[in-house]
C-alpha positions in Angstrom: 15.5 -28.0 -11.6 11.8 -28.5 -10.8 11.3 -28.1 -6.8 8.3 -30.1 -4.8 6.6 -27.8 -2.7 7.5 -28.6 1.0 5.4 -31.5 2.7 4.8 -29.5 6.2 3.5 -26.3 4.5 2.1 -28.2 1.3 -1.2 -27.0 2.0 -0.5 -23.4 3.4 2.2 -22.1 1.6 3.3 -23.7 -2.2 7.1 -22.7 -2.0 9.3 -23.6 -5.4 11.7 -22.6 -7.7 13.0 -23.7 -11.1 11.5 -23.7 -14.5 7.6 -24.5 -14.0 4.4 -24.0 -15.7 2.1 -23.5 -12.9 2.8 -22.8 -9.9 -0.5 -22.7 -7.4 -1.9 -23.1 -3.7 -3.7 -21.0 -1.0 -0.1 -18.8 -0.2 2.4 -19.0 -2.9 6.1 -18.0 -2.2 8.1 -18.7 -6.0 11.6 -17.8 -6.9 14.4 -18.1 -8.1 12.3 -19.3 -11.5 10.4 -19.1 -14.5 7.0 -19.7 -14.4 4.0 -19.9 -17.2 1.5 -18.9 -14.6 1.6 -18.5 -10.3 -1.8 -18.3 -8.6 -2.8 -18.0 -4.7 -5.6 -17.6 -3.1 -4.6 -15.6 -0.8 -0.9 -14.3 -1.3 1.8 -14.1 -3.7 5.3 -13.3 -3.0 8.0 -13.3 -5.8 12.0 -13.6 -6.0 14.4 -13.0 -8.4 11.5 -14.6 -10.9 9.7 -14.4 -14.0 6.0 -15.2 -14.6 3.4 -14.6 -17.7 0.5 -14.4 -15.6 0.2 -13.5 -12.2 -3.4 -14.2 -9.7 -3.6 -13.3 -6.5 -6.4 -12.9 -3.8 -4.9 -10.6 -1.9 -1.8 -9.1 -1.8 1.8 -9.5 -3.5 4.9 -8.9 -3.7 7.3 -8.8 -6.2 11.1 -8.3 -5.5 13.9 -8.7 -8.4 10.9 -10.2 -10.6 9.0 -9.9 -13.7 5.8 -10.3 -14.9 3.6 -10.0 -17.8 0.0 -9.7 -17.0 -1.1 -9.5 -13.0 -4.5 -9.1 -11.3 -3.7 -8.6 -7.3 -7.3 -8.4 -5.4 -5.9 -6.1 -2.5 -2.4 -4.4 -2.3 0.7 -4.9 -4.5 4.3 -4.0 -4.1 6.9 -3.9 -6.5 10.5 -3.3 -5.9 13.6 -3.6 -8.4 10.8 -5.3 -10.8 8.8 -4.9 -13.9 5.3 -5.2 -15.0 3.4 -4.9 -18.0 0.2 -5.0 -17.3 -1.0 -4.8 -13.8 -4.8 -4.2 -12.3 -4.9 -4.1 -8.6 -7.8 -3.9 -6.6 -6.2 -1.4 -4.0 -2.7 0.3 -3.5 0.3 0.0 -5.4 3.7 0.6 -4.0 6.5 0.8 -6.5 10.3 1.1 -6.2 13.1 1.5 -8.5 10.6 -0.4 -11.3 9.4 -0.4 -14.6 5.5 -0.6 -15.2 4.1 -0.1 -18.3 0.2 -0.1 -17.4 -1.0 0.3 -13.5 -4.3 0.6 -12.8 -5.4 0.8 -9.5 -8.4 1.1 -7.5 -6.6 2.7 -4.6 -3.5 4.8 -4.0 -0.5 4.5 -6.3 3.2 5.6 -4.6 5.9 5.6 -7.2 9.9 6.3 -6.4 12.3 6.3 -9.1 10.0 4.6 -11.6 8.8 4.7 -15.2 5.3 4.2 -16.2 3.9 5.0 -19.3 0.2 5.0 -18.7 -0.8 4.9 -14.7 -4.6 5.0 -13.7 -5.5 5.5 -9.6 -7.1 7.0 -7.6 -4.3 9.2 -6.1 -0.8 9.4 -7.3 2.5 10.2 -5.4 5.6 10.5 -7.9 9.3 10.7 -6.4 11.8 10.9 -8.8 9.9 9.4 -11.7 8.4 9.6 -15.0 4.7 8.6 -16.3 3.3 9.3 -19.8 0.0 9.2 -18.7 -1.9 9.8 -15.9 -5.3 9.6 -14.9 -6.1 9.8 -11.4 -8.4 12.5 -9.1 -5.4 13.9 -7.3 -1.6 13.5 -8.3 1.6 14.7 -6.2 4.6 14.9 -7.6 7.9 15.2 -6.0 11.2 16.4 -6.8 12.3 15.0 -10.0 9.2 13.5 -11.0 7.3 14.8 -14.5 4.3 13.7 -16.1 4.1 13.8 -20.1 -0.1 14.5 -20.3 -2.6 14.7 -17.4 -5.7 13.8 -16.8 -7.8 17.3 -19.0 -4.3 16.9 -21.3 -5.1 13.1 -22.1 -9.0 13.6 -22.8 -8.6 16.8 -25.1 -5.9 14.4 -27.1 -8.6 11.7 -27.5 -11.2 14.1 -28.7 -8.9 15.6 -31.1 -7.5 11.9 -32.4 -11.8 10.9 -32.3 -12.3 14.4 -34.5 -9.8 13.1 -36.9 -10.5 9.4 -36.6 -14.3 10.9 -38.1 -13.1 13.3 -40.8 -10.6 10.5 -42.1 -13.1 7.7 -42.0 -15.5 9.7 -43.7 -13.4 11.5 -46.2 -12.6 7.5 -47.4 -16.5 6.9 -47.8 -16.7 9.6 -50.3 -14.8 8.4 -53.0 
């Protein structure tokens, strides 16, 4: 099942598929697979795959994929994919995806996603749904809705803080 990367590219490009535990090198191309962990230096692109964790220096890809917890130092696309946590340390282009925490340093474009809590600098929505969204400027197309903006999200953190205090000290007194 397991898949040597390729001898001409070895040190370039790490290309494999199958059931792995780490899959690493300075460009990383992984899928079809299942991998504990994929790392680059430089780029990750994914296929059809799953991964826990997910490093990459610069940019990545993900098409058909899924990953757990990914830290992308530039850009990161997703397409037909999931994540559940993501930090990226630029843009983030999403289609047709599921992401349940994006934060981004940079732009965020969604179409036809769902994302429960989002965090960028400037969102575009097409056709999707976030819960939460905390960015300076959001657009949102046709079809799109957020559930609580940015004033909407800090008035319902004071408000669980003011409670959080009475309860807390209402359990002192007795």
């Amino acid at each position: 099942m397991e898949k040597q990367p390729e001898e001409t590219n070895e040190e370039e490009i790490a290309r494999q598929n199958g059931v792995t535990p780490l899959v690493s090198g300075k460009m990383v191309q992984f899928g079809p697979g299942v991998a504990a962990r994929v790392s680059a230096e430089q780029d990750v692109a994914m296929t059809r795959s799953m991964a826990v964790v997910v490093a990459a220096g610069q940019d990545m890809e993900m098409k058909q994929s899924r990953a757990q917890m990914v830290a992308v130092g530039r850009d990161m696309k997703v397409t037909d994919g999931s994540t559940l946590i993501a930090s990226v340390g630029n843009d983030i282009k999403s289609e047709n995806s599921f992401n349940m925490l994006l934060n981004a340093s940079g732009n965020v474009d969604l179409v036809d996603c769902l994302t429960p809590v989002l965090v960028g600098s400037q969102v575009t929505a097409g056709k999707s749904v976030i819960g939460l969204v905390l960015s300076r400027q959001t657009n949102l197309g046709d079809g799109s809705q957020v559930l609580l903006n940015t004033p909407q999200a800090v008035a319902l953190g004071a408000c669980f803080g003011v409670v959080f205090a009475v309860v807390s000290w209402l359990l002192k007194r007795k």
